[in-house]
C-alpha positions, 0 to 999 in steps of 0.5 A, spaced: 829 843 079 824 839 081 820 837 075 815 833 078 807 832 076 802 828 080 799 822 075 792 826 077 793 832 074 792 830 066 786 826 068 783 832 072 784 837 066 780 832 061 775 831 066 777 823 067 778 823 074 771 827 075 768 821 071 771 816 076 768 819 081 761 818 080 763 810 077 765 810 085 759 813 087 755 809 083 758 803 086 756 805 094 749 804 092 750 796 092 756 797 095 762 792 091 768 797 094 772 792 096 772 783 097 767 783 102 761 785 097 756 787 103 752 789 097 749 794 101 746 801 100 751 806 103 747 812 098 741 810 103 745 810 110 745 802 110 752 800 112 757 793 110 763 790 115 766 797 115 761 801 118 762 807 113 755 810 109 755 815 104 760 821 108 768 818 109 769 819 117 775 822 118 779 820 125 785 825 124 790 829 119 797 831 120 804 832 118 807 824 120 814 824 121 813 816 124 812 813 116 817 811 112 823 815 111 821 816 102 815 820 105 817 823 111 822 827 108 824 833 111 816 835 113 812 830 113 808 826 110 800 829 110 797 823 113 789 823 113 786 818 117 780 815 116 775 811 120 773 804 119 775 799 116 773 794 111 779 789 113 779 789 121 784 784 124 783 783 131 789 786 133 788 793 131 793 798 133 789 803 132 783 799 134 778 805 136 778 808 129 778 802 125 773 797 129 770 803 134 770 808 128 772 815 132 772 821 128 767 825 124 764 826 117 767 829 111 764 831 105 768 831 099 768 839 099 771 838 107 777 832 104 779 837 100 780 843 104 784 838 109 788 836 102 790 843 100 792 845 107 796 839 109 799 842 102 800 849 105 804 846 112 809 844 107 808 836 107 810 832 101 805 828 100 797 826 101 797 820 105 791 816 105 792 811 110 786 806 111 782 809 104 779 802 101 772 803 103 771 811 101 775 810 094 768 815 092 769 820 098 776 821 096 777 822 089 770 826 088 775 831 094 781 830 089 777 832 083 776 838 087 783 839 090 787 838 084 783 843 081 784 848 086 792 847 085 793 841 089 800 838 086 802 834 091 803 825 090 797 821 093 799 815 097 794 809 097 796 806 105 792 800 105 791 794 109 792 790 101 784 787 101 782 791 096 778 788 089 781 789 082 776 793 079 776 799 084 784 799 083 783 800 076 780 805 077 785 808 080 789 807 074 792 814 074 790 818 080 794 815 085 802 816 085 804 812 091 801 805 092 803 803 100 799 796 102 800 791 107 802 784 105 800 782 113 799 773 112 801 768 107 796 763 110 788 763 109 787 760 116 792 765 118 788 771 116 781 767 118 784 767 125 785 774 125 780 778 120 775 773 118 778 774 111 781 767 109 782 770 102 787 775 104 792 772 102 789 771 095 787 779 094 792 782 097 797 778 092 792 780 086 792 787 089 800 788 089 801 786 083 796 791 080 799 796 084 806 795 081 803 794 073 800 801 075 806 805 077 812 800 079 819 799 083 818 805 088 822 811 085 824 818 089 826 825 088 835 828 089 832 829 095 831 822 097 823 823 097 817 818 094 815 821 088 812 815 084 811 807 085 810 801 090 812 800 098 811 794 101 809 794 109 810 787 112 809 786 120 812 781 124 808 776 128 810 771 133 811 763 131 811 765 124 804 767 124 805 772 118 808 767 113 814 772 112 819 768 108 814 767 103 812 774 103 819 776 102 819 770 096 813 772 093 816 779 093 821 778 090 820 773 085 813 775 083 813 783 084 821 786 083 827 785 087 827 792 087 821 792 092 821 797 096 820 793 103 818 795 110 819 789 115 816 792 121 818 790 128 811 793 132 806 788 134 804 788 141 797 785 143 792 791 141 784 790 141 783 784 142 788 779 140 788 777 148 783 773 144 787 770 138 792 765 139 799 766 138 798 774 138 798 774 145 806 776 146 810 781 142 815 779 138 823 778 139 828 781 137 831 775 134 824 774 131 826 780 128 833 779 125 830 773 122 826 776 119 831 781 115 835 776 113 828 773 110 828 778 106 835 779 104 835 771 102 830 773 097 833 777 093 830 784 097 836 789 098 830 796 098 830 795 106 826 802 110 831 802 116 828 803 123 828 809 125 827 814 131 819 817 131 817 824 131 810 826 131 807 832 129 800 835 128 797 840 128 790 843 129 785 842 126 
């Protein structure tokens, strides 16, 4: 029997979680989300690098079967996608919805509701994928979704370029921290997203993630319940720095990491623009770099796997 309760229940009842809700909000006003610190007034309509106001935009919700197997499950992770982005890589796969900002406004009442249904489709988890610029948006919908029986872990599916001060004040409330740990380099990341302190914010925010919920545990099932996963895309000639990544991890982190060392980049965007992003990588780029992480120490590997997608209508 399943014994499992989301971290955000307790915090629900006490009131907690509704109290950082509005410590968010209030940060929209001279907007410090995250490190880029536009300092705009997102309350009044004014928008930063992320291109996002006061409402989150929803680009699409569905039950994913292409993420990692502990969140696929039998039934799918529940993916919510959101629009814009506080990090922009120029290579972008889903370069419409992060630099075009495809999708619509959400209110708190309307996330929540898109919650509670992927709950009812049977998916295992909340999946925010890109969530760094509208940590307010939806923890105000979590308050309401919890409180309206919502019992499912949340999982924070980010690109790693989140601040410190607001990933405490997700302390408790998010289950399953899923960030990017995309280049090692500085001029690497100002290369490609114009954030040559990436690799610096990134390294700081995984560390607060694992002190939050530590090495990634599941369920007799073999489903996510609690902890850290680690995405790393290959790039080619090395560009992302994997073998230091995999150290870092593995020293600094946990050699119980949960690591997925992805092997799909293809020239999306505008990497036609970015040198040495122009090509996909090989399969030899690859195989080195799962032996990179093996080296390290690292033996929690995600497996590739074939993808199946599913959604359904809104």
């Amino acid at each position: 029997m399943d014994s499992f309760s989301p971290a955000y229940l307790s915090l629900c009842k006490n009131g907690e979680l509704s109290r950082r809700a509005r410590m968010a909000r209030e940060k929209l006003s001279a907007c410090d989300l995250c490190p880029r610190s536009c300092g705009v007034n997102r309350l009044a309509g004014e928008t930063g690098v992320c291109g996002v106001g006061e409402n989150a935009l929803v680009a699409s919700f569905h039950a994913h079967f292409g993420e990692e197997a502990p969140l696929v499950g039998t039934h799918g992770s529940g993916t919510i996608f959101f629009s814009g982005c506080n990090l922009l890589c120029l290579f972008c796969q889903n370069f419409e919805i992060s630099h075009g900002r495809e999708g619509r406004e959400a209110s708190p009442h309307e996330l929540a509701a898109v919650m509670l249904h992927l709950a009812d489709q049977g998916c295992h988890n909340i999946n925010l994928v890109t969530p760094s610029h509208v940590v307010p948006q939806f923890l105000a919908a979590l308050d309401l979704a919890a409180a309206q029986g919502l019992r499912l872990p949340v999982v924070y599916n980010t690109s790693g370029y989140d601040s410190l001060e607001t990933l405490r004040l997700l302390d408790g409330v998010v289950d399953i921290y899923m960030p990017d740990l995309k280049f090692i380099a500085p001029e690497v990341a100002q290369q490609a997203c114009d954030a040559p302190d990436y690799p610096d914010r990134a390294r700081e925010a995984v560390r607060e993630m694992h002190r939050q919920v530590g090495d990634l545990t599941k369920d007799n099932r073999g489903v996510a319940r609690r902890g850290l996963l680690v995405r790393h895309l290959v790039l080619p000639d090395s560009l992302a720095g994997t073998r230091e990544v995999m150290r870092f991890l593995a020293r600094e982190i946990s050699p119980d990491t949960y690591v997925n060392v992805m092997s799909q980049y293809r020239p999306c965007g505008k990497a036609a623009s970015l040198p040495g992003f122009t090509r996909e990588i090989t399969a030899e780029e690859f195989r080195e770099a799962m032996e990179m992480a093996g080296e390290a120490g690292l033996t929690r590997l995600d497996r590739p796997r074939r993808t199946i997608l599913f959604a359904w209508d809104r």
